[in-house]
C-alpha positions as CSV (number, residue, x, y, z in Angstrom):
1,X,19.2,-7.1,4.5
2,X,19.3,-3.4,5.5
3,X,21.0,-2.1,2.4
4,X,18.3,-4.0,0.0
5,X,15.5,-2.8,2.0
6,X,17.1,0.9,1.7
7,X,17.2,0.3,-1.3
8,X,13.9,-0.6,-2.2
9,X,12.4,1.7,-0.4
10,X,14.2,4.6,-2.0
11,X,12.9,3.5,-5.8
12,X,9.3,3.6,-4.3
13,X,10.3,7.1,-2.9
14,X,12.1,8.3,-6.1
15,X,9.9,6.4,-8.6
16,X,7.7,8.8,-11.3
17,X,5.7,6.1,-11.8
18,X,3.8,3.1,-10.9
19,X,5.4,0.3,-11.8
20,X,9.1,1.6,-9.9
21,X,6.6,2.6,-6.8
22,X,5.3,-0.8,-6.9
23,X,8.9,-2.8,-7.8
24,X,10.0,-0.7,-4.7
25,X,6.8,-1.5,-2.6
26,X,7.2,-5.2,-3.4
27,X,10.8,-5.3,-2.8
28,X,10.3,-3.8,1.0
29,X,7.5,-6.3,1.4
30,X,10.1,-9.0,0.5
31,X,13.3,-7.4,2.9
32,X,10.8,-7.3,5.4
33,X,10.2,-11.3,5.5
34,X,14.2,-11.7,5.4
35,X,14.8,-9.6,8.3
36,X,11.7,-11.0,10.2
37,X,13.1,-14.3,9.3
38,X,16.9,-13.2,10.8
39,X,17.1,-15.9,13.1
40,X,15.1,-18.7,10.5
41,X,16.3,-21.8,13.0
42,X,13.3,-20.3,15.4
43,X,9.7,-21.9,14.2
44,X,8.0,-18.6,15.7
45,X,10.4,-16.1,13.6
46,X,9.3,-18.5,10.2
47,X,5.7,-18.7,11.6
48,X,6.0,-14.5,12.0
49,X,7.8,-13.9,8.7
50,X,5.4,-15.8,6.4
51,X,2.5,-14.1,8.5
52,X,3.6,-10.7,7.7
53,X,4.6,-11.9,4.2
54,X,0.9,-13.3,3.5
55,X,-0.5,-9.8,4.9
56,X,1.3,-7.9,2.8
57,X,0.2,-9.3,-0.1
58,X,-3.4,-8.4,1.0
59,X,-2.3,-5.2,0.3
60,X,-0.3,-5.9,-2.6
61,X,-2.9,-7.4,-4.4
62,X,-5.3,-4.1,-3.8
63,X,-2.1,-1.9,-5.1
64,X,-1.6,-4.1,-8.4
65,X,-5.3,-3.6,-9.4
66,X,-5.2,-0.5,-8.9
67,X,-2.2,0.4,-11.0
68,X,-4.1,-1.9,-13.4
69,X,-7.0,0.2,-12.9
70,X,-5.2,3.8,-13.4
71,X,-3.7,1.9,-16.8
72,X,-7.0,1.1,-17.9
73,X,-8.7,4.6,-17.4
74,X,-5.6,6.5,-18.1
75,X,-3.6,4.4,-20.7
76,X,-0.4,5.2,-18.5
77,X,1.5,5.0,-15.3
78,X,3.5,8.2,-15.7
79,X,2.1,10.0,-12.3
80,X,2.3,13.7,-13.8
81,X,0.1,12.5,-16.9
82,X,-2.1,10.2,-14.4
83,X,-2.5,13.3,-12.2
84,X,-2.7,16.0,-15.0
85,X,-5.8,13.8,-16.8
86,X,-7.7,13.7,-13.0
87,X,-10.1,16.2,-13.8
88,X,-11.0,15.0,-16.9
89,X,-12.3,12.0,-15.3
90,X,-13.6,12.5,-12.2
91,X,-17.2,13.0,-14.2
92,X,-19.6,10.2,-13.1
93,X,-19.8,9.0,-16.9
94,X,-16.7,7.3,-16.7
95,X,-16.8,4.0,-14.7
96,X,-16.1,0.5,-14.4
97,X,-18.6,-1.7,-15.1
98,X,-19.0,-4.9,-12.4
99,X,-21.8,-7.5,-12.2
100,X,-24.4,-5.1,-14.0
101,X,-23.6,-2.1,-11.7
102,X,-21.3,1.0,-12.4
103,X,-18.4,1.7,-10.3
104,X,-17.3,5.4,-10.4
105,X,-14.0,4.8,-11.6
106,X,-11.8,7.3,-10.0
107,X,-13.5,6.1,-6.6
108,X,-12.5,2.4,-7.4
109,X,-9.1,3.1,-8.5
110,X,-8.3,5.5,-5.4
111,X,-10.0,2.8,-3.0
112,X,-7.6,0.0,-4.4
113,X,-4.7,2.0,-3.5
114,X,-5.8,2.3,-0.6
115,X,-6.2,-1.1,0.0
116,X,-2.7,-1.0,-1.0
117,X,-1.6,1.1,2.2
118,X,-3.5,-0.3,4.2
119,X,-2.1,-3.4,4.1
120,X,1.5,-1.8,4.2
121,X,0.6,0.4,7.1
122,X,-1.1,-2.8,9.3
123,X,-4.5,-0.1,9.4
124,X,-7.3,-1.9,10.7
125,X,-8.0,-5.4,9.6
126,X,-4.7,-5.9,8.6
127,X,-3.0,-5.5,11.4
128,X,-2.3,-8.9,12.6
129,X,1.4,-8.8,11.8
130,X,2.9,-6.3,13.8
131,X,2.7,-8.1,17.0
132,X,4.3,-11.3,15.4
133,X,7.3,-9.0,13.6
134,X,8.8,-8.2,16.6
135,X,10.3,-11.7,16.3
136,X,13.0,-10.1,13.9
137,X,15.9,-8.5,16.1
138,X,14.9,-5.1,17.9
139,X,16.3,-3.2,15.1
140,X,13.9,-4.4,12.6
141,X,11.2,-4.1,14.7
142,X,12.2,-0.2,14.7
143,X,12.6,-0.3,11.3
144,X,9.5,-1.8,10.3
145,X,7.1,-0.5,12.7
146,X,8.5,2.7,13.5
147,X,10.8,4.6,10.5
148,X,9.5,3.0,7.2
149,X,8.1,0.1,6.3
150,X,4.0,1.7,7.8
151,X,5.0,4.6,6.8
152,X,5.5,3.7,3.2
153,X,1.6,3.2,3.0
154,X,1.1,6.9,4.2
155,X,3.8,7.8,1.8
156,X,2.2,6.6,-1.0
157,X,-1.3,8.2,-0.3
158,X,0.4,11.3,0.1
159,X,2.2,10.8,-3.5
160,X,-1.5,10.1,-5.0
161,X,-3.3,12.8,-3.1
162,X,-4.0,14.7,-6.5
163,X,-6.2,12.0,-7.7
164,X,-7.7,11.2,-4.4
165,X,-8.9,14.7,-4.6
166,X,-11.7,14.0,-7.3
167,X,-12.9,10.9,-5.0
168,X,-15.2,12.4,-2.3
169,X,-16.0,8.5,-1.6
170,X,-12.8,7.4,-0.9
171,X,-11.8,10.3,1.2
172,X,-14.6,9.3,3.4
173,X,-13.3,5.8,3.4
174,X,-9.8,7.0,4.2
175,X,-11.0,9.0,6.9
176,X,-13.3,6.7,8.9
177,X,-10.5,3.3,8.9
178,X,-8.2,6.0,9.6
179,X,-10.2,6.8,12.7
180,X,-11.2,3.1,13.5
181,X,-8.1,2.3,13.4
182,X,-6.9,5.0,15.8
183,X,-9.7,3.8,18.2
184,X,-8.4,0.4,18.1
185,X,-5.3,1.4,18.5
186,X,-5.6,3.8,21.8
């Protein structure tokens, strides 16, 4: 399960758009569970491999609306269009509109990808997993807590830092459960 999850995690690396940074994304969410679930005659590796499974799509779920959201705005997934039609609307008059209230929409799309790390990177509130994924054998607890699989989620804000740019709000947002979860964590 190595090689797949290599794999997968180099086409969310390489991808230019969406759809291959979220076929990559989904794809070391899924390697993960098999190599959590090595030794799948254990109940507490199953118990620790759908945990981290059901997690994951926490985050998932955040990072699919979001692309949704970036199609609905932007009428693509291409990153370099995405990111070249930013500016154009980061002005408050375009927005989604929820239960009778307006949602800036650059703000809502950049805090649903963020959901999206969060949940990959086990931030606050979804963290629950890592303790249970040390289940897998020791190196997939390196691998997934150390060398990629959290990382991805920084990766991919990293990636989409030109649109985060134009969301003041969801800066804020990144920067305060960044800092919670550092308390938490020390």
């Amino acid at each position: 399960c190595f090689y797949p999850f290599y794999l997968f995690l180099l086409m969310s690396v390489t991808g230019d758009n969406f759809i291959q940074l979220f076929l990559g994304w989904e794809g070391v969410g899924l390697a993960s569970y098999l190599l959590i679930n090595f030794w799948f005659t254990r109940l507490q590796a199953n118990k620790a491999a759908i945990k981290a499974m059901l997690v994951n799509r926490v985050g998932d779920f955040g990072l699919a609306l979001g692309i949704m959201g970036c199609f609905t705005i932007f009428q693509t997934v291409d990153f370099s269009t995405i990111f070249a039609r930013a500016s154009a609307f980061s002005e408050p008059h375009h927005y989604f509109l929820f239960c009778n209230m307006r949602f800036h929409a650059i703000t809502v799309i950049c805090i649903l990808l963020f959901i999206g790390a969060v949940g990959k990177s086990a931030q606050i509130g979804l963290h629950t997993r890592l303790p249970d994924a040390m289940e897998g054998p020791t190196p997939v607890s390196a691998l997934i807590h150390a060398a990629t699989m959290v990382t991805a989620g920084v990766f991919m804000i990293a990636r989409c830092s030109p649109l985060f740019e134009y969301s003041p709000t969801a800066l804020i947002v990144i920067s305060f459960v960044g800092a919670m979860t550092s308390f938490f964590a020390a």
